[in-house]
TIKE-238336 format. One record per residue: residue in one letter; x, y, z of N, C-alpha, C, CB in turn. Coordinates in steps of 0.1 Angstrom, whole numbers, plus 5000, padded with zeros to 4 digits. Glycine has a CB too. Example, Ala and Ser with C-alpha at 12.3 -4.5 7.8 and 13.67 -1.06 7.14 Angstrom:
BEGIN
A513249435078512349555078513249675078511349555090
S512849785071513749895071512950005079514149945057
// end
This chain:
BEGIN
X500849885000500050005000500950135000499150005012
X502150185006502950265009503150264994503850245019
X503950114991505050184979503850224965506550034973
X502250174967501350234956501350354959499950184955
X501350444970501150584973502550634972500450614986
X503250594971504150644967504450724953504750564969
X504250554942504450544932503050684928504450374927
X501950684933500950784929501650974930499450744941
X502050974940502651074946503951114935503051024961
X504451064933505751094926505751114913506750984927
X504451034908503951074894502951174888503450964890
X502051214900501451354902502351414900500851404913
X503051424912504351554915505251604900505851474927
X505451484897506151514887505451554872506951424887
X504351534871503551584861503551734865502051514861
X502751794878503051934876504251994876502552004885
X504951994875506552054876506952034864507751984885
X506451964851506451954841506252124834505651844839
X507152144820507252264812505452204804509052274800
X505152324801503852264790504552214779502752394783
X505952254771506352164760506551994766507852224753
X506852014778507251894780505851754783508251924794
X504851854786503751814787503451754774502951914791
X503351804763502851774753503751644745502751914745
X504951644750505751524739505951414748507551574732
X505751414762505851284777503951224771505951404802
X503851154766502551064764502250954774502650994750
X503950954779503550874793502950934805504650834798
X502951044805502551154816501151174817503251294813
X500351214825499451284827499151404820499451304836
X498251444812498151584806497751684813497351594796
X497851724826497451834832497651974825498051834845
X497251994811497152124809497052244819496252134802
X495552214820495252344827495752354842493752364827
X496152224848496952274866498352354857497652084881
X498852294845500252334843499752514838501252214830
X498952544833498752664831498652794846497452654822
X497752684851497552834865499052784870495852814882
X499452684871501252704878502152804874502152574874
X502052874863502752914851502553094856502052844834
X500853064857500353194856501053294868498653184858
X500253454862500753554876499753594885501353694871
X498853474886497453474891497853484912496453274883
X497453574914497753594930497053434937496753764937
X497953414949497453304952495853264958498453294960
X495353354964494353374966493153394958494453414971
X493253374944492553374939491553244935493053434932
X490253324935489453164937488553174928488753124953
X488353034922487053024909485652984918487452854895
X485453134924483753204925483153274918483453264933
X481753294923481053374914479653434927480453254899
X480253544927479753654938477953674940480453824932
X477353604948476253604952475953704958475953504958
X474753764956473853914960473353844973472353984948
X473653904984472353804998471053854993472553855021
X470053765000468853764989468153885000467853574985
X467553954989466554094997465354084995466854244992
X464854004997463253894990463053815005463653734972
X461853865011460753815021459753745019460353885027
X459253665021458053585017456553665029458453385021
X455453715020454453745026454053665040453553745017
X453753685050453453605060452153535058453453665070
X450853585053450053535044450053375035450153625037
X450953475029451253375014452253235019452453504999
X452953315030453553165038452653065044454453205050
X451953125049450853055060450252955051449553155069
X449353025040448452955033449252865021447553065027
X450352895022451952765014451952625022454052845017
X452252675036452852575046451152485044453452655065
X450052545048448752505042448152415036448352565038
X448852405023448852355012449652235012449152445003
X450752255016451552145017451752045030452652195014
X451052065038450552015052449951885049449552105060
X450951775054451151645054451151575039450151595061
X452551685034452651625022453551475015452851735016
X454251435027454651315022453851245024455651275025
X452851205029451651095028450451125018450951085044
X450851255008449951264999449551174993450351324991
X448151134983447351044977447751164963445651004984
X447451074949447751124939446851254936447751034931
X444751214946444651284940445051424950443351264935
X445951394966446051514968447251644964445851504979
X447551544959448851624948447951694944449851534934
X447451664933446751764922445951844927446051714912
X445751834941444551954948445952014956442751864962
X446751994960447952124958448252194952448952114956
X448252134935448952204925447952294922449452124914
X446552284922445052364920445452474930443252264924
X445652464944445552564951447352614951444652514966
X447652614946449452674949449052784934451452514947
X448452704923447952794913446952884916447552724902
X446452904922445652994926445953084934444852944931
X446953024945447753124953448653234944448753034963
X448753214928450253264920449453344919451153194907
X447753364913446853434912446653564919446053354914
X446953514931446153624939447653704943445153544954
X448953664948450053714955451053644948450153694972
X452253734950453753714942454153584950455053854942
X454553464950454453344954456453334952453053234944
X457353344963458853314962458953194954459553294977
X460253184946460653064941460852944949461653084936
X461452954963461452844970459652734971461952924984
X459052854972457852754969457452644958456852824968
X457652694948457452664935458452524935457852794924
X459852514940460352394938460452314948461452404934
X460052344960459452264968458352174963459052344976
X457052224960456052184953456452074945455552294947
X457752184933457852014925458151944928458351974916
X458951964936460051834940459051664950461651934956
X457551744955456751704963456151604950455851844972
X455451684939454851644932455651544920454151754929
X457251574919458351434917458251354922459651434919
X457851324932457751234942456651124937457351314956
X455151204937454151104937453651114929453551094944
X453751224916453451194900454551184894452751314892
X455551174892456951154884457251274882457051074870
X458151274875459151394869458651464862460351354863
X457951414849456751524841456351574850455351474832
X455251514856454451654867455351734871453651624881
X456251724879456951794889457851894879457851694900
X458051864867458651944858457852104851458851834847
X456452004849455352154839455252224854452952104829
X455052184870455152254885456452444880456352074901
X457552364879458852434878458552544864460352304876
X458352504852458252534838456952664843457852374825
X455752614844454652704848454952824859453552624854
X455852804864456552894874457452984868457352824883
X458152924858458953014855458353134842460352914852
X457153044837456553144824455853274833455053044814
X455353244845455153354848455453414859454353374847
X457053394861457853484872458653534864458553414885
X458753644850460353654849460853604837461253584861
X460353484835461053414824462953434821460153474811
X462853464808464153534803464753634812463853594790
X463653704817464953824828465253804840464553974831
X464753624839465553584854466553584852465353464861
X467953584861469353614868469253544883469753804869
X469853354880469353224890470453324901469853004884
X471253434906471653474912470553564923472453524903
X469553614917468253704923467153624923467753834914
X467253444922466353374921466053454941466653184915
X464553404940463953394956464153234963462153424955
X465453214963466153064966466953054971466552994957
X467152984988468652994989469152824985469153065006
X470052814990471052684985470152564995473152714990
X470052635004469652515015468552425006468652585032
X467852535004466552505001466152434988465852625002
X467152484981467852364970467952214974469252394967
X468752194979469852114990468651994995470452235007
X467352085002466152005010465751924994464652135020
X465351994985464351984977465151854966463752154970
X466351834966466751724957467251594970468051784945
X467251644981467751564994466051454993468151695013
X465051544993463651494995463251404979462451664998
X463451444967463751294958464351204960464351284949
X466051234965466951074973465951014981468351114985
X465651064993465250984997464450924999465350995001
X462850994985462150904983461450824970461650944989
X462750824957461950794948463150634949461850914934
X463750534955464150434954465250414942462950364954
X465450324934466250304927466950414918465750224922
X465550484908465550584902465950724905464550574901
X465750724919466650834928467550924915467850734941
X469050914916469650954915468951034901470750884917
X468750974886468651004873467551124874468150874862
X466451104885465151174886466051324889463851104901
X466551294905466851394908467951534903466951354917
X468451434891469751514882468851564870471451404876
X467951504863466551564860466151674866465551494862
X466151694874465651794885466151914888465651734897
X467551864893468951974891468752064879470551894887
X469151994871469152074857468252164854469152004846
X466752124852466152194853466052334859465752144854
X466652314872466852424880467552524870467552384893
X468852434870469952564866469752624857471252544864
X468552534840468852574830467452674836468952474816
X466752714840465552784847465752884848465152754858
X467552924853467553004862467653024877466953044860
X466952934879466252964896468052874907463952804898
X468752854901469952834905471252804901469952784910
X472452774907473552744901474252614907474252854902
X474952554897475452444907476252514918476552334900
X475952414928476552494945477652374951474852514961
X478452374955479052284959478452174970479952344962
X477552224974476652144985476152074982475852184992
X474652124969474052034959474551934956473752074950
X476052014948476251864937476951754946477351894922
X477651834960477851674966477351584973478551654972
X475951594973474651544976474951394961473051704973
X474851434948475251334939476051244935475251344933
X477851354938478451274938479051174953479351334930
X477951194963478551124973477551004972478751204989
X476250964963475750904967476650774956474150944969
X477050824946477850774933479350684941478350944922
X479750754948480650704953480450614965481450784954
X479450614975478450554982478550394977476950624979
X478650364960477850224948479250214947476550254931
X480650304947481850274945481250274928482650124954
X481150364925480850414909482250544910478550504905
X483450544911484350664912484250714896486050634918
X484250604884484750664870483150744872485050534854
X482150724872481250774868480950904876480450694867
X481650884889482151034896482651124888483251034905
X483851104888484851234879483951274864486751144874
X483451184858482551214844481251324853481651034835
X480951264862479551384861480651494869477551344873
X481151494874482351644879482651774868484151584884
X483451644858483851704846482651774836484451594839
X481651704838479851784835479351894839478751734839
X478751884851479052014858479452094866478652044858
X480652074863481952194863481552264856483352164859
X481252244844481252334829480152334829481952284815
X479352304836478152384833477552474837477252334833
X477752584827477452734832478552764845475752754837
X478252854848478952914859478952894874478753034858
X479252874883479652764889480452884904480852654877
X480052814921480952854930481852814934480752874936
X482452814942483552694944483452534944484052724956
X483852444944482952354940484052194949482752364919
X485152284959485652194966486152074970485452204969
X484452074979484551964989484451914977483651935002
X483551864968483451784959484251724955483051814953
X485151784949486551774943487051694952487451924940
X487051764965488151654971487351524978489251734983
X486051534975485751334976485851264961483751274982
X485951334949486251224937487951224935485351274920
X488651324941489751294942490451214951490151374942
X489951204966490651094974489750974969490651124990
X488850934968488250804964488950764948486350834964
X489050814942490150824930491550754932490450974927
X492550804946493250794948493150624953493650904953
X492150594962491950464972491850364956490050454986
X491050394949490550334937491850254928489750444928
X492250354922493650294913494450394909493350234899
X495550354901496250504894495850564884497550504891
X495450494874494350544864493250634866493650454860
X492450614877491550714876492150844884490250664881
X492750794892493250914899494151044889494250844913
X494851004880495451054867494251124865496050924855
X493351094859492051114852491751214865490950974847
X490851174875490551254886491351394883490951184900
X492751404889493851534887493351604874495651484885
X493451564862493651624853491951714851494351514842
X490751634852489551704850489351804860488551614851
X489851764877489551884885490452004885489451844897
X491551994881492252084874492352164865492852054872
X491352094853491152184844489952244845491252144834
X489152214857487852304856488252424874485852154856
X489152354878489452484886490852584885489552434900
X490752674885492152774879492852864891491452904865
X492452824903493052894913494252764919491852954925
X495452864916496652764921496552724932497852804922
X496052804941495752764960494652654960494952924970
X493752704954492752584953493252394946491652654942
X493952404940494352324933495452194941494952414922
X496452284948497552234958497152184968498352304963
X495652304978495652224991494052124988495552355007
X493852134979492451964976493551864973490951964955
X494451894967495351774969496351734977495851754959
X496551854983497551794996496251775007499051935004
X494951785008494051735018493851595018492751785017
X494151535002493951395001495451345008493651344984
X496651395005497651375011497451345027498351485008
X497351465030497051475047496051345050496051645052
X494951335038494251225048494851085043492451215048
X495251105034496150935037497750955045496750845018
X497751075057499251085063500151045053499451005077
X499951105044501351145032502051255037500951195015
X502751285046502951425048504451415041502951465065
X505251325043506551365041505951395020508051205048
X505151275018504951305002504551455000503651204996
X503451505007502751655004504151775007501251695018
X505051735017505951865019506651895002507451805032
X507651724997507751704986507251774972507351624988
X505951754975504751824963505451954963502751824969
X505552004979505252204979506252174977504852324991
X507552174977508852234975508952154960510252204989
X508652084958508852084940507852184932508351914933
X506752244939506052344929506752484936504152324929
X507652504945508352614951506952684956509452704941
X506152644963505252684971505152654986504252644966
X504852744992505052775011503952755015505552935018
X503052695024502252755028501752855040501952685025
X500852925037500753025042499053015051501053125030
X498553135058497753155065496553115056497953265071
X496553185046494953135030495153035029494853185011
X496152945027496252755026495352725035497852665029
X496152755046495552705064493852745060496452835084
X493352845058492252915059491552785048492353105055
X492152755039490952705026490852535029491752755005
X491952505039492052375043491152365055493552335047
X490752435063490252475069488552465066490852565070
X488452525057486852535048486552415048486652595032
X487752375039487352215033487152125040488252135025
X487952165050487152025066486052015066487152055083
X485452185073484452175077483652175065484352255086
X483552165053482152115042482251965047482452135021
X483351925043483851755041483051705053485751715043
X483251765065483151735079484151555082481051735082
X485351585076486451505078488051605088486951445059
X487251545100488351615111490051555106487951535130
X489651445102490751305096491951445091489751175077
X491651535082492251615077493551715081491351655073
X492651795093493251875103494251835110492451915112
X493751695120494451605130496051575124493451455133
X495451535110496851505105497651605103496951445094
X496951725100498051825093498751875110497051995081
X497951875119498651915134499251815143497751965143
X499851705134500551565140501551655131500051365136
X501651695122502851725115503051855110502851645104
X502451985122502752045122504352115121502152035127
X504952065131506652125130506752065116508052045142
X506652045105507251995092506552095082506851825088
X505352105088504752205078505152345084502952185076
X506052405099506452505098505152605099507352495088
X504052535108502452635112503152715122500752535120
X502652815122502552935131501752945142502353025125
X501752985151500452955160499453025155500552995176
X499053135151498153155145497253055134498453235140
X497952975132497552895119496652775127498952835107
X497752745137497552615147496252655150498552605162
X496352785158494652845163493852825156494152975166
X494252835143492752845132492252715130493052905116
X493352625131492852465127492452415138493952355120
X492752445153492052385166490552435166492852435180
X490352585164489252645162487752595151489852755158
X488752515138487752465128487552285136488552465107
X488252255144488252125148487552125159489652065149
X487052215168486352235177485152265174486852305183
X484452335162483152355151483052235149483252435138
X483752115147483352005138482751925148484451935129
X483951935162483151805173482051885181484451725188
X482151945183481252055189479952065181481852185189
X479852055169478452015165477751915162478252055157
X478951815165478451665164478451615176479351565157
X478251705187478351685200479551545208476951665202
X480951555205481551475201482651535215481751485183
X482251505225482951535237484551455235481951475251
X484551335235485951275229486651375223485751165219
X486251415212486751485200487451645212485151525185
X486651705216486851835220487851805229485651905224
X487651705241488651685251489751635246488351615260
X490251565234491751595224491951665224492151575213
X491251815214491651915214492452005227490851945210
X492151995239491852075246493352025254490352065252
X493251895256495051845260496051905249495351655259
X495651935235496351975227496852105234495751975214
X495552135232495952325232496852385246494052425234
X496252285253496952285276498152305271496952085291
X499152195261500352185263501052275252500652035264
X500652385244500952485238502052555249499652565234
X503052635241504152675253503452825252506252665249
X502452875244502453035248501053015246503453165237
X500453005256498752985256497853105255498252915270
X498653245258497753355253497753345238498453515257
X498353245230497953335217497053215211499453395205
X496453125223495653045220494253105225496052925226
X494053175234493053265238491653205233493353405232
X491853265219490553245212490153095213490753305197
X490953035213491052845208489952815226493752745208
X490952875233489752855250488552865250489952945262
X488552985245486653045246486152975244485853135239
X486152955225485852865223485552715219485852895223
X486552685234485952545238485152525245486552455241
X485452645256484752695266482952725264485452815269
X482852745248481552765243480852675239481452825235
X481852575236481152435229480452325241482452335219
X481552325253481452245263479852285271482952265272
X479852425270478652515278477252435264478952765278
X477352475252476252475244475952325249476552505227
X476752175243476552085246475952025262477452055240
X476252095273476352055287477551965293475051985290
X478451985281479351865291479851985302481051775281
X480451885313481151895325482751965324481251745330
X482952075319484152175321485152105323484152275330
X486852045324487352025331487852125337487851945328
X488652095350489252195363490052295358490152115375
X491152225345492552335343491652405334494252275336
X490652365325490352455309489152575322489152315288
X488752545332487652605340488852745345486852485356
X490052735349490652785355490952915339491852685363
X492052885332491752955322490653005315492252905317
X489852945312488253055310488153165322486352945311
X488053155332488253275342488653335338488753275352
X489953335337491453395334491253465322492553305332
X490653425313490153475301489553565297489653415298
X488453575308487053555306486853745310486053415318
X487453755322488153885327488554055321489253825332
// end
């Protein structure tokens, strides 16, 4: 197993460090065009392939809510015909008051359920002929992500086999609508159930889909579950994996720490140091920060733990340390994961300069209070101390 991760590691590595001529005449190599382009580029490190969301300034009538929630009241035990005495009265409601988009795909996604995908489709289509149409901008949809998120979570888990095809039916519609964008949350709702069946090739193909479809936020965590499952899988796909998520993401920062996270979680460290000093890259506080994110989407502590076993190698700062005890204390702390927090907390005790852990106390001090565990005596003594 070592000397396979090895052999994976050394042949990545050495693909990016590759010239683009050299790229093009090595047929033995991986083609990472596009990682070898943003390597090349004078693209600041922090630059990231987003796309800037307006927070939404759209309230739902209290009314028009009441008589929504109304409508849809006890709707997973619907009968077919009370579907259609939904869809009669939600059309009626469009009638009378401006009715948010979140409703509208809720509805379908209800009416996917227990008329198929046609119905639940003309639901979405009739919605969109008369909200806007063409001068919708899925950026000013009346939609947030969650609510996305609920509404293709609620196909999984109830159309059985068919599941997945219905609900990427579904997706699309959305986006080609308008009424959204792929979100990184959504789409790893699909590709985790894909990798769930150990389907990885058919991972990286729908990644490589939409990625490129249309415009797109950061898209991560994702990335880094078809890239470590890629890696467990073989060297072939993982080749393939690198090269697709690479060419649909163009931020060099982004690019290094999704793959040194798979590093970190297979404790490749001495391999990831390797990686950075063959691409003459340091990392810095925005690494820590975006490694950081990626945990907490992933909600894989696996990540952090490792990178702070091997802290002195990676040369973290305490600031950085703080930041990753801080994201690792959010993760057990909302999984109510007392074990988890009281590691941390022996970690942090034996820090040699504990003021500049400060922040790291509180808030453990906050997690231990939210959950009800039992304080211990030394972290009780310091919150005082703190607290002051």
């Amino acid at each position: 197993m070592v000397t396979r991760n090895l052999l994976k590691f050394n042949r990545v590595s050495g693909i990016l460090s590759l010239s683009r001529s050299q790229v093009s005449m090595d047929m033995h190599r991986i083609p990472v065009k596009n990682f070898e382009k943003a390597m090349s580029s004078q693209a600041s490190r922090n630059e990231m392939t987003c796309v800037r969301w307006k927070k939404h300034g759209w309230t739902a009538d209290s009314m028009v809510k009441d008589t929504f929630n109304e409508i849809m009241k006890g709707s997973r035990s619907f009968t077919r015909a009370e579907v259609q005495r939904a869809i009669n009265h939600f059309n009626d409601l469009k009638m009378k008051a401006k009715v948010p988009d979140f409703m509208a795909v809720k509805l379908a996604s209800v009416v996917t359920i227990h008329l198929g995908w046609k119905e639940g489709e003309k639901v979405l289509e009739m919605h969109y002929m008369t909200h806007g149409a063409e001068l919708r901008f899925a950026g000013e949809a009346s939609l947030m992500d969650e609510q996305v998120e609920g509404a293709v979570r609620r196909i999984f888990d109830n159309m059985g086999g068919d599941a997945y095809e219905i609900a990427r039916h579904f997706y699309c519609r959305l986006i080609d609508l308008r009424l959204c964008k792929v979100k990184d949350c959504v789409f790893r709702i699909f590709i985790l159930d894909l990798l769930k069946k150990n389907q990885v090739k058919k991972a990286i193909e729908e990644f490589d889909y939409f990625s490129h479809y249309g415009k797109h936020g950061s898209l991560s965590s994702t990335a880094f579950f078809v890239l470590w499952s890629a890696f467990k899988k073989n060297d072939e796909l993982f080749q393939e994996a690198v090269e697709i998520i690479n060419g649909s993401i163009e931020s060099r920062l982004q690019q290094i720490c999704i793959l040194g996270s798979v590093f970190l979680m297979e404790e490749l460290h001495i391999q990831f140091v390797d990686f950075l000093r063959k691409q003459n890259y340091n990392i810095s506080t925005e690494d820590v920060e975006f490694i950081c994110n990626l945990t907490r989407k992933c909600k894989k502590p696996a990540i952090l733990e490792s990178f702070m076993n091997a802290h002195e190698l990676f040369k973290l700062t305490d600031k950085s340390r703080a930041r990753i005890y801080g994201s690792l204390i959010e993760i057990h702390g909302k999984a109510n994961n007392l074990t988890g927090l009281l590691k941390i907390w022996e970690q942090v005790v034996a820090e040699k300069n504990l003021n500049n852990f400060r922040v790291v106390i509180l808030k453990l001090g906050h997690f231990y209070k939210c959950n009800n565990f039992s304080v211990p005596t030394d972290m009780q003594y310091y919150l005082k101390q703190y607290r002051e």
